[in-house]
C-alpha positions in Angstrom: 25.8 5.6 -11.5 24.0 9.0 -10.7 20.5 8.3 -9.7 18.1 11.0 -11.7 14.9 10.9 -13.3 15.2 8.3 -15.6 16.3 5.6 -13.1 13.6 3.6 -12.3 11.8 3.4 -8.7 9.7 1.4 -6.2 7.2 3.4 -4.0 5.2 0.8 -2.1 4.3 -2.0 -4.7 4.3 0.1 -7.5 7.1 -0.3 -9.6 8.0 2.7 -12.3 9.6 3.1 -14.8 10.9 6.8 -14.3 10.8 9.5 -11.1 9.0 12.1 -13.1 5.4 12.0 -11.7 2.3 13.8 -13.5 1.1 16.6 -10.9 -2.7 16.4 -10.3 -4.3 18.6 -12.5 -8.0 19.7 -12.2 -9.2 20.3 -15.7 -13.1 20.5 -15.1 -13.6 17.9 -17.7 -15.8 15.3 -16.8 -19.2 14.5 -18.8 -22.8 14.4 -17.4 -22.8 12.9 -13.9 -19.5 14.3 -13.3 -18.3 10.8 -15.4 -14.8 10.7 -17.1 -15.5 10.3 -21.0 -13.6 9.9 -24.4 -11.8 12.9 -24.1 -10.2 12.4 -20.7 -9.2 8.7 -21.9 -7.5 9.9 -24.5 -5.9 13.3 -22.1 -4.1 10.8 -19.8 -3.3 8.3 -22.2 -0.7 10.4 -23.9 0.8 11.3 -21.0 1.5 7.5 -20.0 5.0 7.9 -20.5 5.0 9.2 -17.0 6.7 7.1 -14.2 3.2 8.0 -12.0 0.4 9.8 -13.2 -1.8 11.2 -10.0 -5.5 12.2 -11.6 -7.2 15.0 -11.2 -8.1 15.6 -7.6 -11.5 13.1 -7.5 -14.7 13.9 -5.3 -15.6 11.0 -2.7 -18.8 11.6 -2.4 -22.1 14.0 -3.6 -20.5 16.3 -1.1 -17.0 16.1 -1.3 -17.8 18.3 -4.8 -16.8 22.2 -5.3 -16.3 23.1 -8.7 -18.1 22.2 -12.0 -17.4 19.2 -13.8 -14.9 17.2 -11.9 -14.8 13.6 -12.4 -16.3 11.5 -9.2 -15.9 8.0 -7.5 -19.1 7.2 -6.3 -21.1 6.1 -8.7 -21.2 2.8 -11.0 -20.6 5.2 -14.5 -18.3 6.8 -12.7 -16.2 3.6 -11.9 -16.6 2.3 -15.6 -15.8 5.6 -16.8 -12.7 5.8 -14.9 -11.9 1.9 -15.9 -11.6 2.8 -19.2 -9.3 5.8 -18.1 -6.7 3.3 -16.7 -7.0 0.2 -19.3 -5.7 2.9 -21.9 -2.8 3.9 -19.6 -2.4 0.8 -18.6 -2.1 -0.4 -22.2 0.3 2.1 -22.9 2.6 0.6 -20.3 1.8 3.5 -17.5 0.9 3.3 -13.9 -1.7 5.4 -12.3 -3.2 6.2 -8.7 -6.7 8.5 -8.2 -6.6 11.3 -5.9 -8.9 11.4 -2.9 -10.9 14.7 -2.3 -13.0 16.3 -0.5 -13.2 20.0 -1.0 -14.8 20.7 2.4 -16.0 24.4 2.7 -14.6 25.2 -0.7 -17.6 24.5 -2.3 -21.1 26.0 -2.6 -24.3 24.9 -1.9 -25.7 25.2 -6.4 -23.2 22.2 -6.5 -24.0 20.1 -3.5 -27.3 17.8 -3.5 -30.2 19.7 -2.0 -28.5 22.7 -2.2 -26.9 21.5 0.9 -24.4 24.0 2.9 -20.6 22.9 2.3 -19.0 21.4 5.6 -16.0 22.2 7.8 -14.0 21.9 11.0 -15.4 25.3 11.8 -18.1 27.9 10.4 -15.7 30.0 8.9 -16.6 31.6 5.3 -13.7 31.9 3.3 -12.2 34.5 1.5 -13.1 34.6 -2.3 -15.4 33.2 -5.0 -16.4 29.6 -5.9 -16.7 28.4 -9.6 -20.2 27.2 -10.2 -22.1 26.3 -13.0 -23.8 29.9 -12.7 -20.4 31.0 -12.6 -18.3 32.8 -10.0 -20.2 33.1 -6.2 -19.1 34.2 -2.6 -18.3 31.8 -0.8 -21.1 31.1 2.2 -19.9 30.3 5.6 -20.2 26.3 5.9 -21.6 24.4 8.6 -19.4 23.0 11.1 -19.0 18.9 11.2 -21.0 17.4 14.1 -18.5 15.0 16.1 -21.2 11.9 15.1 -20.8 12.8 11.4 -16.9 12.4 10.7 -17.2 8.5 10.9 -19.2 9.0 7.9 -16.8 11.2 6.5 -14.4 8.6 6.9 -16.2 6.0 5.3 -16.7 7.7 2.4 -12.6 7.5 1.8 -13.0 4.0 2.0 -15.6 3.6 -0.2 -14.3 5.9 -2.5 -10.7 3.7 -2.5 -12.8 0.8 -2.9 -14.2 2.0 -5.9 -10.9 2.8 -7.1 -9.7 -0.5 -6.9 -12.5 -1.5 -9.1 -11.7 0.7 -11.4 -8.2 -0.8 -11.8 -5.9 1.9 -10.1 -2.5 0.9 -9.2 -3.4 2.9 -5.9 -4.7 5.8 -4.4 -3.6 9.5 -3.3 -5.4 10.9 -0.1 -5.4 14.7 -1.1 -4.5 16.5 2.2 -3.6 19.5 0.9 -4.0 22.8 -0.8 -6.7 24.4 1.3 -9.8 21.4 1.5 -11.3 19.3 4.3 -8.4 17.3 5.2 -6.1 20.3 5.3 -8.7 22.5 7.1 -8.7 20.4 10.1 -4.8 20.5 9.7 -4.4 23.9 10.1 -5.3 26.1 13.0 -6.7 29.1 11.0 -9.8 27.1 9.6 -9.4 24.5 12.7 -11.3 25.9 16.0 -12.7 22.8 17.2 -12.9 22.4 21.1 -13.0 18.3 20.3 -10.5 15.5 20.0 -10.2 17.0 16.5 -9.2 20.6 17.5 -6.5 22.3 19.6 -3.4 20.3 19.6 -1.2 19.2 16.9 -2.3 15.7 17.7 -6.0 16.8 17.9 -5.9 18.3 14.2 -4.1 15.4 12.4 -6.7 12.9 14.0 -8.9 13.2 10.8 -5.8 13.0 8.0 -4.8 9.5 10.1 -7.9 8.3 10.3 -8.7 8.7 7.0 -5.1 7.4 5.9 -6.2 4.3 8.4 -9.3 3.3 6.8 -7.8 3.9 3.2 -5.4 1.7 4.1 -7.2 -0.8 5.5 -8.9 -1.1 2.3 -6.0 -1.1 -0.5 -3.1 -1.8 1.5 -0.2 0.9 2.8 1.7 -0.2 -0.2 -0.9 1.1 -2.7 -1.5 4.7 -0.5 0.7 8.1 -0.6 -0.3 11.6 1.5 -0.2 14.6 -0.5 0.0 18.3 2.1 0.9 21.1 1.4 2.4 23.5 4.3 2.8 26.4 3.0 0.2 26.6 0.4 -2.5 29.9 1.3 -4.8 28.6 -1.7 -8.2 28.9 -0.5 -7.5 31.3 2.6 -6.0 28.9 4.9 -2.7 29.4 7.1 -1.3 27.6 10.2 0.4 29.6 12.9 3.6 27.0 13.4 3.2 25.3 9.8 6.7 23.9 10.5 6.2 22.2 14.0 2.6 20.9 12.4 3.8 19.4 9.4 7.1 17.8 10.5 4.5 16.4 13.1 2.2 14.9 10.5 5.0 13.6 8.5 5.8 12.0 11.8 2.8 10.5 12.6 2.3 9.2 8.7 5.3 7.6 9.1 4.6 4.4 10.5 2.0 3.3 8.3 4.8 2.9 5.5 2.9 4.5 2.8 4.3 4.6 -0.7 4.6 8.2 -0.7 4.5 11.6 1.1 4.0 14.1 -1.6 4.4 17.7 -0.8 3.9 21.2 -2.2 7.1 23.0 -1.5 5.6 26.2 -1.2 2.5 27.9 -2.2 0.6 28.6 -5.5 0.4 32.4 -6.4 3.7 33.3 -5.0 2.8 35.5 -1.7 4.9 36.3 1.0 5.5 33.3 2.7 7.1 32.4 5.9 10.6 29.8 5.8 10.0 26.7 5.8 12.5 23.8 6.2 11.7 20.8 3.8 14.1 18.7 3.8 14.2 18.7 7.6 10.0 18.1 6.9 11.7 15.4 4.8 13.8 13.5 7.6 10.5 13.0 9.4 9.3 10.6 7.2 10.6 7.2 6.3 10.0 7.1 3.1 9.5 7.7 -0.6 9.4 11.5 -0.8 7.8 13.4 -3.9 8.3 17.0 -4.3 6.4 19.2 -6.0 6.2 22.8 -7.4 8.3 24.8 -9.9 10.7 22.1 -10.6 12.4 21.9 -13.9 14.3 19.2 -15.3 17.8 20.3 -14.2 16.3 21.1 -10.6 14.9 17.6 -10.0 17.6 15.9 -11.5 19.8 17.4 -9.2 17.7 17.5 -5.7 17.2 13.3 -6.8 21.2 13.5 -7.0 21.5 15.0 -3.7 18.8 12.8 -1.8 16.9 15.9 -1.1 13.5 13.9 -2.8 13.2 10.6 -4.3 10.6 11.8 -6.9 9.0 15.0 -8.5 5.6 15.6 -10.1 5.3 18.4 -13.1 1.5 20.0 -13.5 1.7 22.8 -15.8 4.6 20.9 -18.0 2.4 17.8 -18.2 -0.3 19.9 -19.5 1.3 21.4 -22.2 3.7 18.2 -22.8 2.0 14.9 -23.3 5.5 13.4 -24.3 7.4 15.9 -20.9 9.5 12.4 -20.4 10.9 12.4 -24.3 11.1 15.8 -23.9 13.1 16.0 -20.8 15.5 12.8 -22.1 16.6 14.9 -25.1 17.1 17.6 -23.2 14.1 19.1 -26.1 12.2 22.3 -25.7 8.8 22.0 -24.3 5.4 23.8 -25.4 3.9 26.9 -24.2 0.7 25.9 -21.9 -2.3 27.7 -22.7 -3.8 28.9 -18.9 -7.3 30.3 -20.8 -7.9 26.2 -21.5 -6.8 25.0 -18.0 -10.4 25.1 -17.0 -12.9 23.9 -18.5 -13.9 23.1 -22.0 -13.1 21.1 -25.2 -10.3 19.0 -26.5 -8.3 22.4 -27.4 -5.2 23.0 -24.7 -6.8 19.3 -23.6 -5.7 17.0 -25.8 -4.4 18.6 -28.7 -0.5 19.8 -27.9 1.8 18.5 -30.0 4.7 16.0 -29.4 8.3 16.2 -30.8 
């Protein structure tokens, strides 16, 4: 029998129902107090259908914030709002894991309390504007993390996984990727440290495995995947080797047995990018392996065939498709997503695409 999306799946102790994984999608959302409401109950219930939905990428802390209205895990409303978020997927038969963030310098100081500067591995400004609630800003150059302050930084995963578990999550997703904290001190172009969290290979994925320690000290290795994303320029970040990095992080994540190593294959906006090797990135981690970015049904089905990736995770599909798994099973045509609604705003291109 030909394994594909449909057959079912264990990653860690989470058993699904399907290989087709909802993408984290920041939708900027979230009610007063940056606490999920109504309408974001209702946005991932439909979409339950999923084998694994991965929220929106979720703030640990007052500083981990850089864009308007994203949902957080630090505060008691914000746990009960999100516990009402997972009783209705959970009632719908669905499982569901909360993404980790912490945006790092891509943030700016109108969103952070005090008007605090964002923080970093380095003082480097980046490239580019940040969404406010003033609208669009330059970026200002961020204040580097003081060795005595990461514990701290650290704790706040923990917390912030704690919090999760409150809220019901199956598990949690430690977002490592697409240009914020964890992937700045990943990578040597926003990484100039002159610490045990600089220089080396080893030296920059201190902070990811530290973080992935605590977290899993908390919920367990079987409730835990990784998400990077080595290619990905998104918020003017780039590595100078991103293949010997990332085949060493996959390495050195490896032991812990998470449920999952999920990966961007590439980058979002479609520059010039250098090659890159996954699926020897792949073999470096033993593992459930989710891939992610531009896959379409036909694609996954037959990378899953191949042994290339043991799941994939649709964004864009998932927002135009609250029923993407009926959809994909009858081999139906899916909806047009609206990208002037992606961000921000009311239940329209939120909650109100139609199904079959």
């Amino acid at each position: 029998m030909t394994t594909d999306l449909f057959s079912p799946i264990n990653i860690g102790s989470i058993a699904l129902k399907n290989r087709i994984v909802m993408a984290p999608l920041t939708r900027n959302r979230a009610g007063e107090g940056n606490v999920p409401g109504k309408m974001n109950v209702e946005y991932y219930a439909q979409r339950a259908s999923a084998g694994l939905i991965i929220t929106e990428a979720t703030p640990v802390s007052e500083m981990a914030h850089g864009y308007p209205a994203t949902p957080g895990i630090h505060t008691e409303a914000q746990i009960a709002g999100w516990k009402q978020v997972v009783d209705a997927v959970h009632d719908r038969g669905g499982k569901i894991v909360l993404q980790l963030w912490h945006v790092g310098r891509i943030s700016h100081p109108s969103l952070l309390p005090g008007n605090a500067l964002p923080v970093a591995p380095s003082a480097i400004k980046p490239a580019g504007q940040a969404f406010t609630y003033q609208g669009l800003q330059d970026f200002v150059t961020p204040r580097a993390l003081e060795l005595a302050e990461i514990p701290g930084i650290i704790e706040e995963y923990a917390q912030a996984t704690r919090n999760a578990l409150a809220a019901g999550f199956d598990g949690v997703e430690i977002h490592g990727a697409n240009g914020y904290l964890l992937d700045q001190f990943l990578r040597d172009g926003t990484n100039k440290r002159t610490d045990q969290y600089g220089g080396s290979m080893e030296n920059r994925a201190r902070l990811l495995l530290e973080v992935t320690q605590a977290v899993v000290n908390v919920a367990g290795a079987d409730k835990v995947g990784v998400r990077i994303s080595p290619l990905n320029p998104f918020n003017d970040i780039a590595d100078s080797n991103p293949q010997a990095m990332f085949n060493h992080v996959a390495e050195a994540l490896s032991p812990f047995g998470l449920a999952y190593l999920h990966v961007v294959e590439g980058g979002m906006g479609g520059s010039d990018l250098p090659d890159f090797d996954f699926i020897a990135l792949r073999e470096h981690f033993d593992g459930p392996y989710m891939a992610n970015l531009a896959y379409t049904r036909d694609k996954a089905n037959a990378a899953i065939a191949a042994g290339n990736v043991d799941l994939v995770a649709f964004g864009v599909p998932f927002i135009a498709n609250p029923d993407l798994v009926e959809r994909f099973a009858k081999g139906a045509p899916l909806n047009e997503a609206d990208s002037s609604s992606f961000y921000g705003g009311t239940e329209k291109g939120y909650t109100d695409y139609p199904t079959l």
